[in-house]
LOGU-734795 format. One line per 8 residues: number of its first residue (from 1); their letters; for each residue z, y, x of N, C-alpha, C, O. Coordinates in steps of 0.2 Angstrom, whole numbers, padded with zeros to 4 digits. Layout:
NUM) a) Z:Y:X:Z:Y:X:Z:Y:X:Z:Y:X; ...
//
This chain:
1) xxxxxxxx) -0117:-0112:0037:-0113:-0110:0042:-0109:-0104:0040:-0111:-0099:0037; -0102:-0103:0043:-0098:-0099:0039:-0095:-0095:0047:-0092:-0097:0051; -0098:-0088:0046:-0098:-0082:0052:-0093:-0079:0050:-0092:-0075:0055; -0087:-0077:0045:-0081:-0074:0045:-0077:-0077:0041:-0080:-0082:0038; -0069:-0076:0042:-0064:-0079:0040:-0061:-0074:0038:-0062:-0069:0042; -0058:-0073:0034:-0054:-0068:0032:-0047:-0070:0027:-0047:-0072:0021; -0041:-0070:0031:-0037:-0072:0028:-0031:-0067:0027:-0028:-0063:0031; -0030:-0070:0020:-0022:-0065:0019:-0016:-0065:0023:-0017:-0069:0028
9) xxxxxxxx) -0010:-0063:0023:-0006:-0064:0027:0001:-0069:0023:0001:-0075:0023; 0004:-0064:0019:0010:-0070:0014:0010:-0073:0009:0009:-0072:0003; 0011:-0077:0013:0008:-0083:0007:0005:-0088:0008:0006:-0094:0006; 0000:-0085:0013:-0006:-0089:0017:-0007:-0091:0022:-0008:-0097:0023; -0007:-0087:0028:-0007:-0088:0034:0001:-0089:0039:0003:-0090:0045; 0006:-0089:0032:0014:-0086:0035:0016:-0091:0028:0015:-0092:0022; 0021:-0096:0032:0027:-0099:0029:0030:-0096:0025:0031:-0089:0025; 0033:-0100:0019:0038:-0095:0014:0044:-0092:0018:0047:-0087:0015
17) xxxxxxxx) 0045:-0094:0025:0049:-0092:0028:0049:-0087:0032:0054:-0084:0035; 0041:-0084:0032:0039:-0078:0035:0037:-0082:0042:0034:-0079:0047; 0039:-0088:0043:0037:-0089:0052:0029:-0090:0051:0027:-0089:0045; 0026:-0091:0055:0021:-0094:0059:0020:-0099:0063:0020:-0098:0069; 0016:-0107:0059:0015:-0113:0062:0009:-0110:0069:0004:-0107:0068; 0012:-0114:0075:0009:-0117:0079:0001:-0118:0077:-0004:-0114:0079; 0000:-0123:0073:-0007:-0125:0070:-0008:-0121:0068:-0011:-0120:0074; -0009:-0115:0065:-0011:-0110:0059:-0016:-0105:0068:-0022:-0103:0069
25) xxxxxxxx) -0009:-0105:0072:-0010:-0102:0074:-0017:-0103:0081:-0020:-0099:0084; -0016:-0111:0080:-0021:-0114:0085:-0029:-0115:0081:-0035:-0115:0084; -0028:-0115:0074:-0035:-0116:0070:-0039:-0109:0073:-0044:-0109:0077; -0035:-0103:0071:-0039:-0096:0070:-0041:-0096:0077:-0047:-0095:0077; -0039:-0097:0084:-0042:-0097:0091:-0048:-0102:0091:-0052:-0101:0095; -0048:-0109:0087:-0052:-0116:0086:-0060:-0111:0084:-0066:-0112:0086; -0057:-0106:0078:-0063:-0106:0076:-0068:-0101:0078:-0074:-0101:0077; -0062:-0094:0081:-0065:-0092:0085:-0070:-0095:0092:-0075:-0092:0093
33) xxxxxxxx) -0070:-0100:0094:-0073:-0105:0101:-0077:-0107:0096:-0082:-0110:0099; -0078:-0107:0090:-0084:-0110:0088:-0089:-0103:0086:-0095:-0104:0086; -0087:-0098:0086:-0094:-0093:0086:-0089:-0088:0079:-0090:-0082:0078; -0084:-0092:0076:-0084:-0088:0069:-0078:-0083:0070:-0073:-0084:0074; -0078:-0076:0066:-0074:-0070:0066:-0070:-0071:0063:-0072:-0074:0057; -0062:-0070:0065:-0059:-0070:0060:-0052:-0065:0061:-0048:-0063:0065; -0053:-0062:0053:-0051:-0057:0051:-0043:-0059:0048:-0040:-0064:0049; -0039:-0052:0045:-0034:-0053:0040:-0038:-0048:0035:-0043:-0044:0036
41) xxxxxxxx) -0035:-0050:0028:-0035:-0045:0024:-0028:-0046:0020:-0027:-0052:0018; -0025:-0042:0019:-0018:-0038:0017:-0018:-0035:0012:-0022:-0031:0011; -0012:-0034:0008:-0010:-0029:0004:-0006:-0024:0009:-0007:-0018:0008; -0002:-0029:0016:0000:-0024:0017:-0001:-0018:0020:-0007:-0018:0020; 0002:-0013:0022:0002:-0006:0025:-0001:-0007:0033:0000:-0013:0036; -0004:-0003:0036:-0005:-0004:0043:0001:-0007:0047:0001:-0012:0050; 0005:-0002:0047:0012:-0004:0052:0013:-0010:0051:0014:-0014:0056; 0014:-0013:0045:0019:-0017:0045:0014:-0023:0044:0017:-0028:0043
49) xxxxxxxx) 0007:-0023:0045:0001:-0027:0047:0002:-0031:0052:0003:-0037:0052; 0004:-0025:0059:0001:-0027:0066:0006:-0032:0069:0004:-0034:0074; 0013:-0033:0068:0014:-0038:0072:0013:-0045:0070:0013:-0050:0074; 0012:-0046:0063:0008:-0052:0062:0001:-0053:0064:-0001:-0059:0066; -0002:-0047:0064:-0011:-0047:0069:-0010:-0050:0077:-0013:-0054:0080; -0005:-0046:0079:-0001:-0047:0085:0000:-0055:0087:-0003:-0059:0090; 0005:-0056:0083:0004:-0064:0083:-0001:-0069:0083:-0003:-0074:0086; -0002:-0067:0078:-0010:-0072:0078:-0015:-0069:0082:-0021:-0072:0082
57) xxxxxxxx) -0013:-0063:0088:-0019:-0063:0090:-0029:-0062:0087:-0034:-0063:0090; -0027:-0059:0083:-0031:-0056:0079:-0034:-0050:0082:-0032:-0045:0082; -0039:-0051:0085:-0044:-0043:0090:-0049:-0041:0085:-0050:-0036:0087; -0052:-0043:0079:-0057:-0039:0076:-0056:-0035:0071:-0050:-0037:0068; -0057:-0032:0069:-0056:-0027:0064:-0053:-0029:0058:-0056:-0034:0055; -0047:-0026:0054:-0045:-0029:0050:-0044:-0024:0044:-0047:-0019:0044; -0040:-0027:0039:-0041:-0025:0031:-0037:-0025:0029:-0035:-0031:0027; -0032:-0018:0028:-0024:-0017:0025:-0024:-0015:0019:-0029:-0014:0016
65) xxxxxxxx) -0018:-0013:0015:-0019:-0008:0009:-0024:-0010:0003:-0027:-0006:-0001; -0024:-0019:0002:-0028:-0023:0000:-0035:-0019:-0001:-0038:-0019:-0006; -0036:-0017:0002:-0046:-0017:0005:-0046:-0010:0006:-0052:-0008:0009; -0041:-0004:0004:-0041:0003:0007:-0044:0004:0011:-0047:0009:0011; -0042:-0001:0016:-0041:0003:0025:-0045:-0003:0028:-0044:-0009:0026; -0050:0000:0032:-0051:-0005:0037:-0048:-0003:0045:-0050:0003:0046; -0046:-0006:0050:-0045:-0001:0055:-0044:-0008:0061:-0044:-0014:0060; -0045:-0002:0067:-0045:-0010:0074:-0039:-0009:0074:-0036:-0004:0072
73) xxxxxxxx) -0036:-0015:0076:-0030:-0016:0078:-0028:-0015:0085:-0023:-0013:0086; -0033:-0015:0091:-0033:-0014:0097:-0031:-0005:0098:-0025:-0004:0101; -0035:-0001:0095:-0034:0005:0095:-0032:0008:0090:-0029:0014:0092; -0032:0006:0085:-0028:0010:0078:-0032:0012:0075:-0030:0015:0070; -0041:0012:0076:-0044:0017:0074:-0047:0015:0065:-0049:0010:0063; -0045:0020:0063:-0049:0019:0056:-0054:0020:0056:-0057:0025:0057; -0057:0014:0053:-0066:0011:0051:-0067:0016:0045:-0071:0021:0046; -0066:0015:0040:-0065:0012:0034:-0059:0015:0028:-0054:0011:0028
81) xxxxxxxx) -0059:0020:0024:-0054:0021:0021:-0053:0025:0014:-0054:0031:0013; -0053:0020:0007:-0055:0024:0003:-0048:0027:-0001:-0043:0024:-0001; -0049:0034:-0004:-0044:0038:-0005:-0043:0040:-0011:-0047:0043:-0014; -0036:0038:-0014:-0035:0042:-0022:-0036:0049:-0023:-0030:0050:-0026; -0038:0055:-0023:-0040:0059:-0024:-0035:0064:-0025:-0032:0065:-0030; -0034:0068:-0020:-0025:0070:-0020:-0021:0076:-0028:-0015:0077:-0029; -0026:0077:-0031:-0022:0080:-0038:-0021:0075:-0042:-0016:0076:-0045; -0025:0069:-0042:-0024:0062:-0047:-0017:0060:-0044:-0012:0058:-0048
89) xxxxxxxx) -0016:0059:-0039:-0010:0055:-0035:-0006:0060:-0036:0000:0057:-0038; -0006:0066:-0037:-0001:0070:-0037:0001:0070:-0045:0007:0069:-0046; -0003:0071:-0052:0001:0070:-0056:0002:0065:-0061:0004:0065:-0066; 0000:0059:-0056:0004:0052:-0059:0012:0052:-0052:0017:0049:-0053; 0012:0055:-0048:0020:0055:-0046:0025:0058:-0050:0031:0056:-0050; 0021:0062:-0054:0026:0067:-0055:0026:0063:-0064:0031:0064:-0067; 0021:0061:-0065:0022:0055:-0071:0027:0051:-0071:0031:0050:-0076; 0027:0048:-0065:0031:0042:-0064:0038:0044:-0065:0043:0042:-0068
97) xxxxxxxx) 0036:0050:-0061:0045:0053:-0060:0048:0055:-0066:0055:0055:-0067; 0044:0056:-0071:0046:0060:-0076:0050:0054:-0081:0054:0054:-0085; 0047:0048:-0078:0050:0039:-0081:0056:0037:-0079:0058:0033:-0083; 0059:0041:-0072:0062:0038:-0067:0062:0033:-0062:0067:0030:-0059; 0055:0033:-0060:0052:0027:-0057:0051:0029:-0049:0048:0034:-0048; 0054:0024:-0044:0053:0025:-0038:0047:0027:-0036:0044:0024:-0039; 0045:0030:-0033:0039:0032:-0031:0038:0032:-0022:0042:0035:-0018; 0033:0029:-0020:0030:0030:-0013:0025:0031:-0013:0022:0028:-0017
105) xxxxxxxx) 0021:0038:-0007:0015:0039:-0008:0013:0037:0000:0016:0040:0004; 0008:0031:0002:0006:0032:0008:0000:0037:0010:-0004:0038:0005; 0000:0040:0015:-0004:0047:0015:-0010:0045:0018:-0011:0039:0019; -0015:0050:0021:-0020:0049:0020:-0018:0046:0031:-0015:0048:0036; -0024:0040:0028:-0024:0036:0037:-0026:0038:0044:-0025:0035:0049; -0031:0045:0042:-0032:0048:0046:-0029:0051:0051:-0029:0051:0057; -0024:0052:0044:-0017:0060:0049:-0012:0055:0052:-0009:0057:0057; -0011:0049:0049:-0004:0046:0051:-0003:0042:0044:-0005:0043:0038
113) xxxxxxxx) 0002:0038:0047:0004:0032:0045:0009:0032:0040:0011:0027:0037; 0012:0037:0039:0019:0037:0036:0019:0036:0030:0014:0037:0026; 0025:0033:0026:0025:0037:0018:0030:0039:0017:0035:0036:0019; 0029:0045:0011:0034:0049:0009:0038:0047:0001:0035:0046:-0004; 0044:0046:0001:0049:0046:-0004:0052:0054:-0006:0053:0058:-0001; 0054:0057:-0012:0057:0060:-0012:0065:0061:-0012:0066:0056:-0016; 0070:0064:-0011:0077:0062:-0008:0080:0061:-0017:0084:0057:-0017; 0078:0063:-0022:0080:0061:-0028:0078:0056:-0031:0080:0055:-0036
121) xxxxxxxx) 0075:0053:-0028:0074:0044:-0030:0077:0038:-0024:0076:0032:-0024; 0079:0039:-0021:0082:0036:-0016:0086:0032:-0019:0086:0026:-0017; 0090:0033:-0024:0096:0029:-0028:0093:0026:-0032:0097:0023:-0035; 0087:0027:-0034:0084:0024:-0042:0084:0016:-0042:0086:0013:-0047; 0083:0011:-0035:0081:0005:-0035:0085:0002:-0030:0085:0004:-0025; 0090:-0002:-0033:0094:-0006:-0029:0091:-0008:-0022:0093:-0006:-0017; 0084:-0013:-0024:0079:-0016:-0019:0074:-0012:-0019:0071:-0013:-0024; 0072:-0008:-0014:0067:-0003:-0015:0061:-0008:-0012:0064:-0011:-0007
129) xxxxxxxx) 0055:-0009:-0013:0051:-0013:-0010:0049:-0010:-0004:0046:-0014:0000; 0049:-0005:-0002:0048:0002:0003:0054:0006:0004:0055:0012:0002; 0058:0002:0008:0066:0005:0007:0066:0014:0013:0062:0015:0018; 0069:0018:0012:0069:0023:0014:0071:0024:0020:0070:0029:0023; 0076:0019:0024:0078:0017:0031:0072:0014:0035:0073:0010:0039; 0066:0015:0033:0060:0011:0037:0057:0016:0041:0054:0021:0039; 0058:0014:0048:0056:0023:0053:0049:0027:0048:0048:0033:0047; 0047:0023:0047:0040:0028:0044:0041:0032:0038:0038:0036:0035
137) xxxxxxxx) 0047:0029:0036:0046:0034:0029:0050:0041:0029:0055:0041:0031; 0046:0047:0026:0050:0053:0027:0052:0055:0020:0049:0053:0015; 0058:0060:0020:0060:0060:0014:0055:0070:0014:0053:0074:0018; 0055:0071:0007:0051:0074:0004:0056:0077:0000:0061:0074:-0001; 0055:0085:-0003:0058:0088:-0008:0053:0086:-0014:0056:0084:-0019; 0048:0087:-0014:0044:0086:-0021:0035:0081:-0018:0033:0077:-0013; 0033:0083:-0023:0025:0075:-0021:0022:0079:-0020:0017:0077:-0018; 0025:0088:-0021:0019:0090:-0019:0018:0090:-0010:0012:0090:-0007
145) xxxxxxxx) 0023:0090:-0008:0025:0089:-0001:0022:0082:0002:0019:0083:0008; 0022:0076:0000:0020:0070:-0002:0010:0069:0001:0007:0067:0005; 0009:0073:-0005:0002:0073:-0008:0000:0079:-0003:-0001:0084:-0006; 0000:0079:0004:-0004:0084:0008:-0012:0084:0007:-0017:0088:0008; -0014:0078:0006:-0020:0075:0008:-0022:0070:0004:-0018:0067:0000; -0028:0066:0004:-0031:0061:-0002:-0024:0053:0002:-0024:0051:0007; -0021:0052:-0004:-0017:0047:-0001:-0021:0040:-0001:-0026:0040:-0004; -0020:0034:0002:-0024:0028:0002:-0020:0023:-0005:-0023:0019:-0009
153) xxxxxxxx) -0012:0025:-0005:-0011:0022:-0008:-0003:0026:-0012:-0001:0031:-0009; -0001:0022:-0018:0005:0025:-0020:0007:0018:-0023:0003:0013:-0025; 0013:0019:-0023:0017:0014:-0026:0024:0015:-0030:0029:0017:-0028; 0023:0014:-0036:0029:0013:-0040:0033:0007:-0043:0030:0001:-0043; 0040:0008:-0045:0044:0001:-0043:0051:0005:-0049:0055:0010:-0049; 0051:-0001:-0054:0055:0004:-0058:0057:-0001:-0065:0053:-0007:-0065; 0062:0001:-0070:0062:-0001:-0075:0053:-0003:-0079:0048:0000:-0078; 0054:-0009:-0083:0048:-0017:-0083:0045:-0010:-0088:0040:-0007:-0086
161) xxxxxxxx) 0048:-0008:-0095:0044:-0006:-0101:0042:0001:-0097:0037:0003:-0100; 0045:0007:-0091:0043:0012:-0089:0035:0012:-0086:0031:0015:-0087; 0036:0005:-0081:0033:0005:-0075:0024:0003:-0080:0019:0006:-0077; 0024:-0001:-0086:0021:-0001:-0090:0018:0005:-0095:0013:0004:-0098; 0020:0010:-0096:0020:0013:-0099:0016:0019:-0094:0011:0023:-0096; 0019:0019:-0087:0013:0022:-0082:0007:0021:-0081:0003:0026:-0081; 0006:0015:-0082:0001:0010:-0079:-0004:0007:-0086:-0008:0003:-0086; -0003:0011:-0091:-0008:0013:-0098:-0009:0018:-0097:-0015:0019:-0098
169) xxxxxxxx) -0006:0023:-0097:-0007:0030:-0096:-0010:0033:-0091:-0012:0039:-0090; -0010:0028:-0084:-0019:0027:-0080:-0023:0025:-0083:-0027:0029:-0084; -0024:0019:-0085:-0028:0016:-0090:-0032:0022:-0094:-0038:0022:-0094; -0031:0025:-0097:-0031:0030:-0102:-0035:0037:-0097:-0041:0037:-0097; -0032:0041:-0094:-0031:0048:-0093:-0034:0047:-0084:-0037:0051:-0081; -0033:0041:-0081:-0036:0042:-0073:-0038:0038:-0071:-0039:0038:-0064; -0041:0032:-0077:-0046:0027:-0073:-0053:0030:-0069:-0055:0027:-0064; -0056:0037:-0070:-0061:0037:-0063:-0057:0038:-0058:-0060:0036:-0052
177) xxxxxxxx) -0052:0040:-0058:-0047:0041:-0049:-0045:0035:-0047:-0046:0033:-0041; -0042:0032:-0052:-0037:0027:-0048:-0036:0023:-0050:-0036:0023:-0056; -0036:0015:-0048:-0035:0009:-0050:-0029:0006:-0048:-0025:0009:-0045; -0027:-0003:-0052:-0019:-0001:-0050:-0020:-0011:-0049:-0024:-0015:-0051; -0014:-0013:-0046:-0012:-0021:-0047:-0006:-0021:-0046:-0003:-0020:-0041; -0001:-0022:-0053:0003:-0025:-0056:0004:-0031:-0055:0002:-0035:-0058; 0010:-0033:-0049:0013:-0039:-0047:0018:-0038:-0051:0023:-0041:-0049; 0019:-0035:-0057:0024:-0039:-0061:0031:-0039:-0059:0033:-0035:-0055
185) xxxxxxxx) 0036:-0042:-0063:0045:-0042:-0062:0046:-0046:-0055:0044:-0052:-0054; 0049:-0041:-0052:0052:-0044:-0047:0061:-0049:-0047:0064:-0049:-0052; 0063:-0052:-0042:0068:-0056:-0042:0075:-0050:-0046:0079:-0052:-0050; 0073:-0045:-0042:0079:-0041:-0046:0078:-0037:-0053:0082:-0033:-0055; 0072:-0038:-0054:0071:-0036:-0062:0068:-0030:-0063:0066:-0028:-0069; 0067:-0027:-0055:0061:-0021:-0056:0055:-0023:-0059:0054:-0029:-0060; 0050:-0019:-0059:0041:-0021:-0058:0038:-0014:-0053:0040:-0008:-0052; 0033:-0019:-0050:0034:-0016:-0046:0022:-0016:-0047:0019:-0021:-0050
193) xxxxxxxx) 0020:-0012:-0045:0013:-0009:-0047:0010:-0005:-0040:0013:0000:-0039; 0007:-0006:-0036:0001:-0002:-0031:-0004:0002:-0035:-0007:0000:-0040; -0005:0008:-0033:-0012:0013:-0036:-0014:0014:-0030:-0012:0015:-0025; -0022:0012:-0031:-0028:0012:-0027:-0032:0019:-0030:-0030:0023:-0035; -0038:0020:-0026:-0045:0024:-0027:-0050:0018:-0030:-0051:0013:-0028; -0051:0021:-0036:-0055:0016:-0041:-0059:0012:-0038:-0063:0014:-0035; -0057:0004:-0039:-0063:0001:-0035:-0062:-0002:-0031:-0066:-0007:-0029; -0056:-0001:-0028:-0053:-0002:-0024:-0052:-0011:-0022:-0051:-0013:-0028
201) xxxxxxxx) -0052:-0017:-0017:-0050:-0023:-0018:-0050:-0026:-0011:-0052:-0022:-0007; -0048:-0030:-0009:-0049:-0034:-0003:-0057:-0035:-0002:-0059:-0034:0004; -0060:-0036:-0005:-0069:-0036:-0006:-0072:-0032:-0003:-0076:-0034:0001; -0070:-0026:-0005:-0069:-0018:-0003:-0072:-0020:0006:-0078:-0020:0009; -0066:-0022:0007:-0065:-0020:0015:-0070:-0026:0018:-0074:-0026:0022; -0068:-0031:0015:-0072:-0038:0021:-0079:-0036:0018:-0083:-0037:0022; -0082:-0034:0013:-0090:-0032:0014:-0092:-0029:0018:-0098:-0030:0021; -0086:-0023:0020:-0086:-0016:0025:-0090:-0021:0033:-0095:-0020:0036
209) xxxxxxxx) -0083:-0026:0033:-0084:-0028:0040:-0092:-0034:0039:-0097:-0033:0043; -0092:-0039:0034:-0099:-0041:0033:-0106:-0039:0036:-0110:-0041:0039; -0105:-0031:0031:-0111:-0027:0032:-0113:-0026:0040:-0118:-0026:0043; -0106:-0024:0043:-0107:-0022:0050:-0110:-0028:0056:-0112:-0027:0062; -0107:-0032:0053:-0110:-0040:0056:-0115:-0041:0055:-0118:-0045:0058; -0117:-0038:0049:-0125:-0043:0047:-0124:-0049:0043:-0129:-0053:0042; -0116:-0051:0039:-0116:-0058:0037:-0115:-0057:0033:-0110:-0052:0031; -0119:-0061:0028:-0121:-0063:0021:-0113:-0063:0019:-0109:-0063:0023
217) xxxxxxxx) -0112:-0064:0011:-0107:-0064:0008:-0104:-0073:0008:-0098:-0075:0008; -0113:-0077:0007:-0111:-0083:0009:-0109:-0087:0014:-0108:-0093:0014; -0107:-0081:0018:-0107:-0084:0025:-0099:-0081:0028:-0098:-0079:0033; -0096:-0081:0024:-0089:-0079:0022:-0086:-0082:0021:-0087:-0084:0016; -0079:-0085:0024:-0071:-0089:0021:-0067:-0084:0019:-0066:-0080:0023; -0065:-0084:0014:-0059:-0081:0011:-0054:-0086:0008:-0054:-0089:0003; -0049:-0086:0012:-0040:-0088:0013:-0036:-0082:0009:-0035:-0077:0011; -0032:-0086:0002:-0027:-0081:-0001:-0023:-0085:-0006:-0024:-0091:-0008
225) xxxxxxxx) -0018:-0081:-0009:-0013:-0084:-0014:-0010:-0081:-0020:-0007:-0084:-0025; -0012:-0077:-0019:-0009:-0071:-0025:-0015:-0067:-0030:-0020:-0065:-0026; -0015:-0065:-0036:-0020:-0064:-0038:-0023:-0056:-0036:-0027:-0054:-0040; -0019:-0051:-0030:-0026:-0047:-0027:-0028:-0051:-0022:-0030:-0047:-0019; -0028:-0056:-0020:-0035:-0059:-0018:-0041:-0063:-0021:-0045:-0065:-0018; -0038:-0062:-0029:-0045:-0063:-0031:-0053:-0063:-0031:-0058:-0067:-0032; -0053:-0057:-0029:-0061:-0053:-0028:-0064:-0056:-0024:-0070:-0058:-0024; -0059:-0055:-0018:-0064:-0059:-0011:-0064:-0067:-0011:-0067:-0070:-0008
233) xxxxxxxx) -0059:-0070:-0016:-0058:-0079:-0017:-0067:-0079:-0020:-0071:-0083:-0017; -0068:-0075:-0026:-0074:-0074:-0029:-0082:-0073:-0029:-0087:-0074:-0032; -0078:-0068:-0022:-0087:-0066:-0020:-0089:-0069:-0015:-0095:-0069:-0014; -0083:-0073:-0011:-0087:-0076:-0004:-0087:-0080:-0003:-0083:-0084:-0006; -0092:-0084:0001:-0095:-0089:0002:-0092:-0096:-0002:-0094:-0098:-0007; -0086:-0098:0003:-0079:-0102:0003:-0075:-0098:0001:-0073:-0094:0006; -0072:-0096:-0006:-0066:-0093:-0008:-0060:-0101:-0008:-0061:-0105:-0012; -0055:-0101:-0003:-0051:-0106:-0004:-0044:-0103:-0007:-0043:-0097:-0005
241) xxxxxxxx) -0040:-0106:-0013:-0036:-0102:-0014:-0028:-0107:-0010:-0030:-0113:-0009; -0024:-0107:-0009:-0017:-0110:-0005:-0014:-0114:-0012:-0014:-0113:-0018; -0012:-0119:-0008:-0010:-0125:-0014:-0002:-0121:-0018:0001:-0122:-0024; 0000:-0115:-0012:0005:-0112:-0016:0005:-0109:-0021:0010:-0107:-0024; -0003:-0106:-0024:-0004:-0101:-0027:-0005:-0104:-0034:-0007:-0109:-0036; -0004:-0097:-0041:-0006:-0099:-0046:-0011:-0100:-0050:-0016:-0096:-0051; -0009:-0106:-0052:-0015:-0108:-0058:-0022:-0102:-0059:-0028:-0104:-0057; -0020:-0098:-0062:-0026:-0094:-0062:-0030:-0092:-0056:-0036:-0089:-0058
249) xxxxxxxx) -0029:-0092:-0050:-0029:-0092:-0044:-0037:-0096:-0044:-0043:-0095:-0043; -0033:-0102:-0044:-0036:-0108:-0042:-0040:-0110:-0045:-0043:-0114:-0043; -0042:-0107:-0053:-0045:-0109:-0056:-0055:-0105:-0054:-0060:-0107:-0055; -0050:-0097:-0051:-0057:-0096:-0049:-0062:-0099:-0041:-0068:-0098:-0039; -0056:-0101:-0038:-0058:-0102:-0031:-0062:-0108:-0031:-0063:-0111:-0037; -0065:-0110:-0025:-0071:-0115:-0023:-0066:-0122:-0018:-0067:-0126:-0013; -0060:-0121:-0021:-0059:-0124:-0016:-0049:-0125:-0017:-0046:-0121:-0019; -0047:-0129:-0015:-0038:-0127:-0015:-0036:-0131:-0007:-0037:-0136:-0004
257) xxxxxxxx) -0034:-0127:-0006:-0029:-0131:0002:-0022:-0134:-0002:-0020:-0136:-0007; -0022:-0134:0004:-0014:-0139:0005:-0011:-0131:0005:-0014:-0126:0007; -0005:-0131:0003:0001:-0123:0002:0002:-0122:0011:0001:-0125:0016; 0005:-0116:0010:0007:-0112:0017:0012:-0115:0020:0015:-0114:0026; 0014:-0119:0017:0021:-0122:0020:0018:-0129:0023:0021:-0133:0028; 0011:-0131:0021:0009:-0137:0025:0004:-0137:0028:0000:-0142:0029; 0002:-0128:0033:-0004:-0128:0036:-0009:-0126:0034:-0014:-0126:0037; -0009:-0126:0026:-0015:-0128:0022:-0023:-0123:0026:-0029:-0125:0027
265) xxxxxxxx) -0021:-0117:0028:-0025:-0113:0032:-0028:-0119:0038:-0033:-0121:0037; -0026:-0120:0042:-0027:-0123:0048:-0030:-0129:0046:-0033:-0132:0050; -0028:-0131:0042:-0031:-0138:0039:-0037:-0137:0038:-0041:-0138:0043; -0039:-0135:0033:-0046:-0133:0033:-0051:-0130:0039:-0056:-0133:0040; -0048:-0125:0043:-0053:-0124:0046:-0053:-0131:0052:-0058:-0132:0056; -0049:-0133:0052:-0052:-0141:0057:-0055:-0143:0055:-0059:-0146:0060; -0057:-0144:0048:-0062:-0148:0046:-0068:-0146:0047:-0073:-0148:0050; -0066:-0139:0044:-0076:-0136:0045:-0079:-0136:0051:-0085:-0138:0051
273) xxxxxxxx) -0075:-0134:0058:-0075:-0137:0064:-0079:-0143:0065:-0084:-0145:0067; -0074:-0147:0064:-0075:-0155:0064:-0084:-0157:0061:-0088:-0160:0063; -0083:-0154:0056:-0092:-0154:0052:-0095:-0149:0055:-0098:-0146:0050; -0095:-0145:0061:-0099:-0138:0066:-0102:-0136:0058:-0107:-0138:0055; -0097:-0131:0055:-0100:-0129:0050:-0096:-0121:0051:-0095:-0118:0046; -0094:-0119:0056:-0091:-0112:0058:-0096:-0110:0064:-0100:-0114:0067; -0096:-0103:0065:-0100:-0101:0071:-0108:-0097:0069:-0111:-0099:0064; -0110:-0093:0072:-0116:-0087:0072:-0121:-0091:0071:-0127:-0089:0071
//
């Protein structure tokens, strides 16, 4: 019997279109009515979580900042939050910077939500993945401004051979602090990289929520497409990977849907419904 769901958002539960099917959205209420909890887990940032949790009607606790954060959506409250260590964050910004690599630091989730760019990198990325017209973001004279506090996350975005050369020289000098995932060249030719608190994974957070439930790891669905969702494809129960995702992907999961664009979410949990294999 499988007591949580836990599902990514792009890719998986969301059209390449960014919309949201009807069915996707009728499964996740289906399997709630059968007894089972069902979650999001996310790379993305809080804010830009909730109107998708919104939509889907999502009330239990969820998991942003790919497993950083855990927090209610009802209230904002943060459960859950683990932290890069603010001198480590501070001199890999100033690492980065030193490369000419965008830099975003999300601060700590306690104080608030925001993240800071500094006003000298503004021009660095055509397409900034974190553009500086976005209300939450504030501009900064330096990272030391930035780094008030243990950050959840940083994010760099920059020329392919600097952003690599960063991202070894954590490897090297800051793997007890910080861990990182590398999504690689983007459509416009950046690379773009997240740094975590060592350790760091979507895993992180849905055990967080597991433990507090009482529910076994076996007793887990995990929905995703992209390889930070590997961890929780791996540890739990039913790790299902989206028929849109890659090869390596799919190679570790227990299972492949149908892709985002044909429900593949909703597909399955009908099923398991349909075989009362959801629920406490």
């Amino acid at each position: 019997m499988y007591k949580l769901i836990a599902c990514d958002i792009d890719g998986t539960i969301l059209r390449s279109d960014g919309s949201a099917s009807a069915r996707t959205i009728s499964a996740m209420r289906l399997a709630e009515k059968c007894g089972a909890k069902v979650s999001i887990a996310t790379g993305r940032r809080v804010a830009f979580a909730m109107p998708v949790i919104s939509q889907f009607e999502i009330v239990q606790p969820c998991v942003a900042h790919c497993g950083a954060v855990v927090f209610e959506p009802g209230s904002g409250s943060i459960l859950m939050a683990k932290q890069i260590p603010r001198q480590a964050a501070l001199d890999v910004c100033n690492m980065a910077e030193d490369y000419g690599l965008y830099v975003a630091v999300f601060e700590d989730v306690h104080k608030g939500r925001a993240f800071y760019i500094t006003r000298q990198r503004i021009g660095v990325c055509t397409q900034p993945f974190w553009p500086h017209t976005l209300p939450e973001c504030r501009e900064v004279t330096t990272y030391t401004q930035a780094c008030t506090s243990d950050p959840v996350q940083v994010g760099i975005q920059g020329d392919v051979a600097s952003v690599g050369r960063v991202l070894q020289e954590i490897g090297t000098a800051f793997s007890h602090d910080i861990s990182f995932f590398d999504y690689g060249v983007l459509e416009d030719g950046t690379r773009l990289a997240d740094l975590f608190a060592t350790g760091v994974h979507k895993w992180v957070g849905i055990s967080f929520l597991a433990d507090m439930w009482h529910i076994k790891p076996s007793e887990v669905i995990a929905f995703g497409d992209s390889m930070n969702d590997a961890q929780m494809l791996e540890y739990a129960g039913l790790g299902v990977a989206m028929g849109n995702s890659p090869d390596e992907l799919k190679d570790l999961a227990d299972l492949v849907a149908p892709a985002n664009d044909e429900d593949g979410v909703a597909m399955i949990i009908e099923s398991l419904a349909r075989r009362e294999l959801l629920g406490q």
